[in-house]
DSSP file (Angstrom, degrees, kcal/mol; ACC not computed):
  #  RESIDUE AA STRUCTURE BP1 BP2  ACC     N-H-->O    O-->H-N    N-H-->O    O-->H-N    TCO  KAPPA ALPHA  PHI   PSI    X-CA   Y-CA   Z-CA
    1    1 A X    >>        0   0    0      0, 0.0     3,-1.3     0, 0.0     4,-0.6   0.000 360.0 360.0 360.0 -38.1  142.9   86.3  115.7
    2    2 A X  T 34  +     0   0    0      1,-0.3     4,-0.5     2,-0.2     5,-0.0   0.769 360.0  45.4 -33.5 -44.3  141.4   85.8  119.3
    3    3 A X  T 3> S+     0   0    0      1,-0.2     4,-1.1     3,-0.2    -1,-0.3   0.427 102.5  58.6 -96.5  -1.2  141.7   89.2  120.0
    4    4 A X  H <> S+     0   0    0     -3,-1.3     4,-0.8     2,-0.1    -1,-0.2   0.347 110.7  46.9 -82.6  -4.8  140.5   90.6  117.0
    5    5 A X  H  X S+     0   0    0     -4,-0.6     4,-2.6     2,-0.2    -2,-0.2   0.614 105.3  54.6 -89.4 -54.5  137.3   88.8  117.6
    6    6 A X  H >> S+     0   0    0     -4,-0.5     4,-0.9    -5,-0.2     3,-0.7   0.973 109.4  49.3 -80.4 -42.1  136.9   89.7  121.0
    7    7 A X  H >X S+     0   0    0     -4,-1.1     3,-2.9     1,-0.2     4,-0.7   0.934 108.4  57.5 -31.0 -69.9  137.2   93.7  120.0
    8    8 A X  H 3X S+     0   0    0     -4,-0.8     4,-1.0     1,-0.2     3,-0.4   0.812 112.0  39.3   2.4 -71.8  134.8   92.9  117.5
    9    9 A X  H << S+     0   0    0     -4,-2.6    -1,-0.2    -3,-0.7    -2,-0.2   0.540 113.8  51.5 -63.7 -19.4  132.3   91.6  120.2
   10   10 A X  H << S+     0   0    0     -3,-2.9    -1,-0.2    -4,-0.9    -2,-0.2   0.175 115.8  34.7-129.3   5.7  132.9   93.7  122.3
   11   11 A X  H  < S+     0   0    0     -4,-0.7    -2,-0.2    -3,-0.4    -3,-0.1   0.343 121.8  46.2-124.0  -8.5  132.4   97.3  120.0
   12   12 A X  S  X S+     0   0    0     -4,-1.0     4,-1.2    -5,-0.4    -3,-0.2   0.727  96.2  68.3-124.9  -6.1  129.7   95.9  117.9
   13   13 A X  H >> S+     0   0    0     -5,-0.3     4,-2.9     2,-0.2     3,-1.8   0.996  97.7  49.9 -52.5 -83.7  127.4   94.3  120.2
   14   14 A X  H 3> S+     0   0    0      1,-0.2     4,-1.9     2,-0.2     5,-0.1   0.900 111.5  51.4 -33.4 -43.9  126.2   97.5  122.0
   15   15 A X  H 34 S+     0   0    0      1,-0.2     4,-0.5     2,-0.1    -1,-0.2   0.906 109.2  53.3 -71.5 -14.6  125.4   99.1  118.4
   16   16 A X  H <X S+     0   0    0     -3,-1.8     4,-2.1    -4,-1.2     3,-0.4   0.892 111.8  43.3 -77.9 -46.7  123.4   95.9  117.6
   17   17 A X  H  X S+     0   0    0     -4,-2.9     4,-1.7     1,-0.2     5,-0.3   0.834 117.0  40.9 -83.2 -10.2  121.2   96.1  120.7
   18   18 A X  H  < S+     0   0    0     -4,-1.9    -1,-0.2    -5,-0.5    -2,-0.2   0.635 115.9  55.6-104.7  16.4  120.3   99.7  120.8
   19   19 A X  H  > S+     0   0    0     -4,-0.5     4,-0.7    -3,-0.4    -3,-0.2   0.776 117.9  39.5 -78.1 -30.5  119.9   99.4  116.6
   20   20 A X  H  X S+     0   0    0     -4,-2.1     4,-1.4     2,-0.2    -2,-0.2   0.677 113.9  49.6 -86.4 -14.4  117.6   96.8  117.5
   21   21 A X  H  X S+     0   0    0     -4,-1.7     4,-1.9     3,-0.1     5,-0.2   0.794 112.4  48.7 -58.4 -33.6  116.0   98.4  120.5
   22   22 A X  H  > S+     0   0    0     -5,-0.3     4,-4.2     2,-0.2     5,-0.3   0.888 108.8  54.2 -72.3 -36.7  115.4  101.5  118.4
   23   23 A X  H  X S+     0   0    0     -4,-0.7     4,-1.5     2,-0.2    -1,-0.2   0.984 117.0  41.0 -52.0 -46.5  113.8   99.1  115.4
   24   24 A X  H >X S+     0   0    0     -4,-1.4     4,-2.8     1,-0.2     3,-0.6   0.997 109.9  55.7 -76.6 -57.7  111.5   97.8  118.1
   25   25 A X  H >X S+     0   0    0     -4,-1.9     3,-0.9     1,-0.3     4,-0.9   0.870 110.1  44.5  -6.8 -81.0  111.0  101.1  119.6
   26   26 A X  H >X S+     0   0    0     -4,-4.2     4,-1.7     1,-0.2     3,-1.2   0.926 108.2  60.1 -50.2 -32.8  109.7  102.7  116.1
   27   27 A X  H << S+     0   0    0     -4,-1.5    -2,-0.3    -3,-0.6     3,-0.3   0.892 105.6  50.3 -77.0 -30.3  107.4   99.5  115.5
   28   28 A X  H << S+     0   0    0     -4,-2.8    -1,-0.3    -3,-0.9    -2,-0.2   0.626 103.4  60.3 -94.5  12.0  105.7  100.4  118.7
   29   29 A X  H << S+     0   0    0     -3,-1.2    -2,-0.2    -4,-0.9    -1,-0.2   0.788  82.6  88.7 -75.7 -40.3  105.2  103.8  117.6
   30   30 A X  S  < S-     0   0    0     -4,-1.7     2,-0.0    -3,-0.3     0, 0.0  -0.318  92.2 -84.7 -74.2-179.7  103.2  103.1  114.7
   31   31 A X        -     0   0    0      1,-0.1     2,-0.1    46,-0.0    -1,-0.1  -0.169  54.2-112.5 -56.6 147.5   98.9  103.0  115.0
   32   32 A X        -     0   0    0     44,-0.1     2,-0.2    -3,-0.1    -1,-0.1  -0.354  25.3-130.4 -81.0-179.9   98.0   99.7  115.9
   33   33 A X        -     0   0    0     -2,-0.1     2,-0.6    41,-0.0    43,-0.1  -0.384  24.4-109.9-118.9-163.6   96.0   97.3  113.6
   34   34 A X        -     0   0    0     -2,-0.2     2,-0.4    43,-0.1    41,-0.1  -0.995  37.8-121.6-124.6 103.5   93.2   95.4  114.5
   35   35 A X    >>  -     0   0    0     -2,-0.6     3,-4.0     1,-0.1     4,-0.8  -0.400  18.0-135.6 -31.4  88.5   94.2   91.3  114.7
   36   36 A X  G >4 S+     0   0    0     -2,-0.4     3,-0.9     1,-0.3     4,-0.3   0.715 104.7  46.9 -50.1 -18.1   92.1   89.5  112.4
   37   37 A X  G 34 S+     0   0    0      1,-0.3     3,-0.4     2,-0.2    -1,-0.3   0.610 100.6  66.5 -85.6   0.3   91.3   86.7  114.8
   38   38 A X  G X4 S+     0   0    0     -3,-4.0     3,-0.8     1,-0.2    -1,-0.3   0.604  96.1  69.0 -97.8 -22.7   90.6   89.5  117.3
   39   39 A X  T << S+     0   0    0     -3,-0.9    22,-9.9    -4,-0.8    23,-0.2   0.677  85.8  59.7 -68.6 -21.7   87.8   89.9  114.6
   40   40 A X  T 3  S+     0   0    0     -3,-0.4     2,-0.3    -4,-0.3    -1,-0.2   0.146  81.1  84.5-114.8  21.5   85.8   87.0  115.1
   41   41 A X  S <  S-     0   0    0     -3,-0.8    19,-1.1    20,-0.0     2,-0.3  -0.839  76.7-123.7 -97.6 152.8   84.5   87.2  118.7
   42   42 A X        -     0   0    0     -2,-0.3     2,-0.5    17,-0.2    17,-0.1  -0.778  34.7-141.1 -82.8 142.6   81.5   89.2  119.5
   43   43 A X        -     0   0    0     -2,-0.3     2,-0.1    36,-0.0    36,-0.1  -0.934   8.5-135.3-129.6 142.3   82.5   91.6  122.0
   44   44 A X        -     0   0    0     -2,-0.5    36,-0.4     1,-0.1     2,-0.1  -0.417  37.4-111.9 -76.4 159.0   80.7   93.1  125.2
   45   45 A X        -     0   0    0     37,-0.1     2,-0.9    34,-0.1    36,-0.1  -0.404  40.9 -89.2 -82.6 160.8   81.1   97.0  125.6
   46   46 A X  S    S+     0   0    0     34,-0.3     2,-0.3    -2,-0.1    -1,-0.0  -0.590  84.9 129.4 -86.2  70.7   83.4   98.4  128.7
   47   47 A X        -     0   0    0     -2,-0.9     3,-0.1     1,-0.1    -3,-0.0  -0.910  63.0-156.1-134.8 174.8   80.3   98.5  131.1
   48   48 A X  S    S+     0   0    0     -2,-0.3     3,-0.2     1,-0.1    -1,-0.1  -0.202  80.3  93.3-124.8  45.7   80.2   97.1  134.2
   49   49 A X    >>  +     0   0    0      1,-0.1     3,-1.9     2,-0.1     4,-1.2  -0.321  44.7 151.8-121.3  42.6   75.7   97.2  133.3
   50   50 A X  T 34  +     0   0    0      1,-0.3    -1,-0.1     2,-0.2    -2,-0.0   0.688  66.9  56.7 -58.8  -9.5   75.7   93.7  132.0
   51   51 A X  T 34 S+     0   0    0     -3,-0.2    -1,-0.3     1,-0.0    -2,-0.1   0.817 110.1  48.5 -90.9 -19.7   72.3   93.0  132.9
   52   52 A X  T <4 S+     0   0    0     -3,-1.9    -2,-0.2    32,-0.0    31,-0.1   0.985  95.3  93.1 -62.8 -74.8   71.2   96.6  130.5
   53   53 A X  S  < S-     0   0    0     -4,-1.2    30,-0.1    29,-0.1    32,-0.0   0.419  70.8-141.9 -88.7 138.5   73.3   95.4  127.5
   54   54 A X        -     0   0    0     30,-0.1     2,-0.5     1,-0.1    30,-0.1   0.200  34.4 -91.5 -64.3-165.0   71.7   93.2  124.5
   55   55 A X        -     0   0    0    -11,-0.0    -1,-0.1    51,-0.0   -11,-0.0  -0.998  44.0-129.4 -97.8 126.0   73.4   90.3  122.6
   56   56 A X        -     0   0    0     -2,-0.5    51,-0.2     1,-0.1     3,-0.1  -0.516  14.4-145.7 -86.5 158.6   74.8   92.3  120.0
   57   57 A X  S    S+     0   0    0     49,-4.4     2,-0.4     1,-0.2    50,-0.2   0.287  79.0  66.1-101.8   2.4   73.4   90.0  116.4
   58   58 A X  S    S-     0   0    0     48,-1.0    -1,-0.2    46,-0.1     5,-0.1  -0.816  81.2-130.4-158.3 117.0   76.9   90.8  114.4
   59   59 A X     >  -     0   0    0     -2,-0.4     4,-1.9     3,-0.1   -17,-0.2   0.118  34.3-106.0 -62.9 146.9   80.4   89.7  115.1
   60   60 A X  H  > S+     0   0    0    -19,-1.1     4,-1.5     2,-0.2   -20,-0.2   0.941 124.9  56.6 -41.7 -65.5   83.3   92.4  115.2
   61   61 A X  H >> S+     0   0    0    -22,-9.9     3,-4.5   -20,-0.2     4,-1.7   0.908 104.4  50.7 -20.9 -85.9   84.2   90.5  111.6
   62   62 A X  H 3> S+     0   0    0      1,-0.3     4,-1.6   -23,-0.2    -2,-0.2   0.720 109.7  48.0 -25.8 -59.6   81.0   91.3  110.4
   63   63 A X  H 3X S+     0   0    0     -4,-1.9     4,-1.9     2,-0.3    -1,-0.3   0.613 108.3  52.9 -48.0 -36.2   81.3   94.8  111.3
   64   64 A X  H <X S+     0   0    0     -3,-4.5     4,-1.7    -4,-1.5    -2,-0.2   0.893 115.3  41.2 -86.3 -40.3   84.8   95.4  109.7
   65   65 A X  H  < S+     0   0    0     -4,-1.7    -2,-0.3     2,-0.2     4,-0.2   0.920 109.1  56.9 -71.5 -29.0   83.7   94.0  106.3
   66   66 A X  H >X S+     0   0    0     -4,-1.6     3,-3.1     1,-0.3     4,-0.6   0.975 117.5  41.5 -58.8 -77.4   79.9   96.0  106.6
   67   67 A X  H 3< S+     0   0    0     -4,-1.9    -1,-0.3     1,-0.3    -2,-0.2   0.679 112.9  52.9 -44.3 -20.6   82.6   99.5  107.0
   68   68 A X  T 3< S+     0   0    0     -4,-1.7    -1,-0.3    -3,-0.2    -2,-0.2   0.478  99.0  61.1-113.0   2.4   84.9   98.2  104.4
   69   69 A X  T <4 S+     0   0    0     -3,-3.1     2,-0.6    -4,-0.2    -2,-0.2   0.944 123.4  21.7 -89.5 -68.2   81.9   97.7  101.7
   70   70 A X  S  < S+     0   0    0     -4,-0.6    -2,-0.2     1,-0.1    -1,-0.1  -0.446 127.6  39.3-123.5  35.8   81.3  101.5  101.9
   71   71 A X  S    S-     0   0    0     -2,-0.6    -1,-0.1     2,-0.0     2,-0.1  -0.274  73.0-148.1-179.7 111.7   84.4  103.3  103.2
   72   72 A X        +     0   0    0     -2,-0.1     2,-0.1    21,-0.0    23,-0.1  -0.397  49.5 101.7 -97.8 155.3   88.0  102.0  101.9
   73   73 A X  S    S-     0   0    0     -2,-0.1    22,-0.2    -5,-0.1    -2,-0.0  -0.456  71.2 -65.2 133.0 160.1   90.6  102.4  104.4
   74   74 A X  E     -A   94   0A   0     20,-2.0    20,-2.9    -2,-0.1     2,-0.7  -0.481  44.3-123.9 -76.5 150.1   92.9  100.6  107.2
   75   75 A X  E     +     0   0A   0     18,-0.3    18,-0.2     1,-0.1     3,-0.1  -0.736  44.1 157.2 -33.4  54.4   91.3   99.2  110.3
   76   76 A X  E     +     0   0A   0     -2,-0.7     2,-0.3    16,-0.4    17,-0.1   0.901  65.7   2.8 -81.0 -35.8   93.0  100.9  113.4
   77   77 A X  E     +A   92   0A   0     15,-2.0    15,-1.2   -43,-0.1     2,-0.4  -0.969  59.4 173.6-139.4 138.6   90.6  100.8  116.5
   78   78 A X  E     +A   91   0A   0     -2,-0.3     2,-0.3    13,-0.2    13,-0.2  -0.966  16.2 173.4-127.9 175.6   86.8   98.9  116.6
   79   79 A X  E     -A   90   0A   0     11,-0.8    11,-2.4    -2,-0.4     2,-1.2  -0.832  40.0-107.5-154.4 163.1   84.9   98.8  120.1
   80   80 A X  E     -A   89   0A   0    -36,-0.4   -34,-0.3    -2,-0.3     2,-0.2  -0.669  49.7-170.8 -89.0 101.3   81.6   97.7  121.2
   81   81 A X  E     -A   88   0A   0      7,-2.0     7,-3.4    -2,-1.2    25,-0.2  -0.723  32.9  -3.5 -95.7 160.1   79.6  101.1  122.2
   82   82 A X  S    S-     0   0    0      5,-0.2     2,-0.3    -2,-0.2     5,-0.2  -0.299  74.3 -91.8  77.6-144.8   76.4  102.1  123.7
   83   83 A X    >   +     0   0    0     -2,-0.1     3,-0.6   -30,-0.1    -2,-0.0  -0.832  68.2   4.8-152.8-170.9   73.6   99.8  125.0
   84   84 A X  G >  S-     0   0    0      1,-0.3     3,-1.4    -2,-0.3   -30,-0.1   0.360 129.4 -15.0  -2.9-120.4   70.2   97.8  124.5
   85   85 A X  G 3  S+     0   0    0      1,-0.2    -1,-0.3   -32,-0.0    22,-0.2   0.751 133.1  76.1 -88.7   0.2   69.1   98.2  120.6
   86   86 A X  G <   +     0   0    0     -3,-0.6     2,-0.5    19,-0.1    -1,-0.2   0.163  65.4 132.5 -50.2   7.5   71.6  101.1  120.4
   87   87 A X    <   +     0   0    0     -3,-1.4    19,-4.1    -5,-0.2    20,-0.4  -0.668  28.3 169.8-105.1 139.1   74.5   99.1  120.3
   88   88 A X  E     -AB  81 105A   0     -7,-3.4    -7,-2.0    -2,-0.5     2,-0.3  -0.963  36.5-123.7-155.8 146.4   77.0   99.8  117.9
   89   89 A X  E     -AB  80 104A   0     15,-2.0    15,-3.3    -2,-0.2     2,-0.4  -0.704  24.8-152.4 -93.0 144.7   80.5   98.9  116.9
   90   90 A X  E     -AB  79 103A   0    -11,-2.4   -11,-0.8    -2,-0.3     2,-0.4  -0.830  13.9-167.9-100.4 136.6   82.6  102.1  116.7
   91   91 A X  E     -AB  78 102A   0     11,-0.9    11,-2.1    -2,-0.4     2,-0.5  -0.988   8.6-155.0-141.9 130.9   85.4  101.4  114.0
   92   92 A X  E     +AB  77 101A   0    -15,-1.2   -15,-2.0    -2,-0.4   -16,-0.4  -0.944  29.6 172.7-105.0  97.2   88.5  104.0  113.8
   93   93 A X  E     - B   0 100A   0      7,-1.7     7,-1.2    -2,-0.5   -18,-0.3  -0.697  19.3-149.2-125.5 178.0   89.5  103.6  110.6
   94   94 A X  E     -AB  74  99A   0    -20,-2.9   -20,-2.0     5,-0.3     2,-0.7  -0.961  10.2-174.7-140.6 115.9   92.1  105.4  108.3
   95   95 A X  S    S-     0   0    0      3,-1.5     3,-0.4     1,-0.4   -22,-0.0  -0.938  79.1 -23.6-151.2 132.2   92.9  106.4  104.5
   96   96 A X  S    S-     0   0    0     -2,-0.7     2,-1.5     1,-0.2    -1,-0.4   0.959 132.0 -49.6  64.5  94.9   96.0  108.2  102.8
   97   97 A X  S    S+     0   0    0     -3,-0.2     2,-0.5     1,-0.1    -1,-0.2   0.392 110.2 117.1  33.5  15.3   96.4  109.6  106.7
   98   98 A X        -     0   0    0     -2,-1.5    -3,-1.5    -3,-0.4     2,-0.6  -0.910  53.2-146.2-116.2 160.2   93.3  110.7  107.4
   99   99 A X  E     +B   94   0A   0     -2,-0.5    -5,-0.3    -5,-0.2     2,-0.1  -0.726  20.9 166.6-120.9  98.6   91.3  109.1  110.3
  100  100 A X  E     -B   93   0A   0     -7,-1.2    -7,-1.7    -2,-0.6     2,-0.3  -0.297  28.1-125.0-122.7-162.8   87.7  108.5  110.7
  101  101 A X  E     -B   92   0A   0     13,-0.2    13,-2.2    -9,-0.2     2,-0.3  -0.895  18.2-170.0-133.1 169.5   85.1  106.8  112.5
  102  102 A X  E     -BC  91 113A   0    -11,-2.1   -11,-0.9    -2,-0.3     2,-0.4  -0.969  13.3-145.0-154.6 110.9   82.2  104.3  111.2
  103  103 A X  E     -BC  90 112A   0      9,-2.6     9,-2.2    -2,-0.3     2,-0.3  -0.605  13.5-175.9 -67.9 132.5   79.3  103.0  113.2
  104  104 A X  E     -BC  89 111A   0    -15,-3.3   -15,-2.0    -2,-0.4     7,-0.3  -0.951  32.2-125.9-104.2 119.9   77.6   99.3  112.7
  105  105 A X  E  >  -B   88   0A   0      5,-1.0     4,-0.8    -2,-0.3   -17,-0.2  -0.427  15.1-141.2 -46.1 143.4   74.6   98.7  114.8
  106  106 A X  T  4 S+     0   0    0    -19,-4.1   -49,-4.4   -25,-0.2   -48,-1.0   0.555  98.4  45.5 -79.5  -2.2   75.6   95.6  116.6
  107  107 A X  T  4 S+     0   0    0    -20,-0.4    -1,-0.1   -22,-0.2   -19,-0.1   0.852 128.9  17.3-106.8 -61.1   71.8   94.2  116.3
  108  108 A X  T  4 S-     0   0    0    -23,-0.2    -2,-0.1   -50,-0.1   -52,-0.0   0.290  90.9-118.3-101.3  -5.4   71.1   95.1  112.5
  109  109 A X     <  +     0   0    0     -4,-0.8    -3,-0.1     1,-0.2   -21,-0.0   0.528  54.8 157.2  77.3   1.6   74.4   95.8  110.3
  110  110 A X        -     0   0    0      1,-0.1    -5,-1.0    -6,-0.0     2,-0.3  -0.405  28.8-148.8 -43.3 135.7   73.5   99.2  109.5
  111  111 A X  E     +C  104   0A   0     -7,-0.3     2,-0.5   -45,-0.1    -7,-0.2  -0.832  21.5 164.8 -51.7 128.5   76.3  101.8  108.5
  112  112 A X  E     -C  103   0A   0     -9,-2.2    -9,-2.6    -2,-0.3     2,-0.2  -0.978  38.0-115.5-156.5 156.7   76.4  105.3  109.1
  113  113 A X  E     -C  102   0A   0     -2,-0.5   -11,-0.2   -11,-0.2     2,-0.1  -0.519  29.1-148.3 -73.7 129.4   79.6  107.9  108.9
  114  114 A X              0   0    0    -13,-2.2   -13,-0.2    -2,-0.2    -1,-0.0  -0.512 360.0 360.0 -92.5-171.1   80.6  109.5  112.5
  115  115 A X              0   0    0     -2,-0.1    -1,-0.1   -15,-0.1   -13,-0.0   0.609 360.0 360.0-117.2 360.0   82.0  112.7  112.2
């Protein structure tokens, strides 16, 4: 029985890690999501001009639900663009596979469709 065991172990181990490399593999394939707790800091734009850039007045949260009153669809990408009362969260969002983008001003909650 010892040795039926160790065959076992030793022919079904290797299909078990590259079935499970291959699971993880697809899972990092799909779009990414947005974290909801990743949702609830306010976030600086990728500038290295901190002294330009405002205090944006409406949290990343804020932003996703503003887009999600007026345009249904998944969450894929948000970042903080542009600078002083121009700043606005850029949201890449997505529905039935197509993918589109949605402005917030960061100061005033506004919506507007990108193209």
């Amino acid at each position: 029985m010892g040795k039926i065991k160790a065959r076992f172990s030793v022919l079904i181990a290797p299909l078990i890690f590259v079935f499970g490399v291959s699971v993880s593999a697809a899972q990092n394939l799909s779009s990414p999501q947005v974290e909801p707790n990743q949702l609830d800091r306010v976030q600086a734009p990728n500038s290295g001009r901190d002294s330009q850039l405002a205090n944006p007045k409406v949290s990343q949260r804020q932003a996703v639900n503003l887009a999600r009153e007026q345009f249904a669809g998944n969450v894929r990408r948000i970042s903080l663009v542009g600078q002083g009362n121009s700043l606005r969260y850029q949201i890449r969002m997505e529905n039935e596979g197509k993918v589109f983008t949605v402005f917030v001003n960061a100061n005033n909650g506004r919506v507007s469709r990108g193209s």
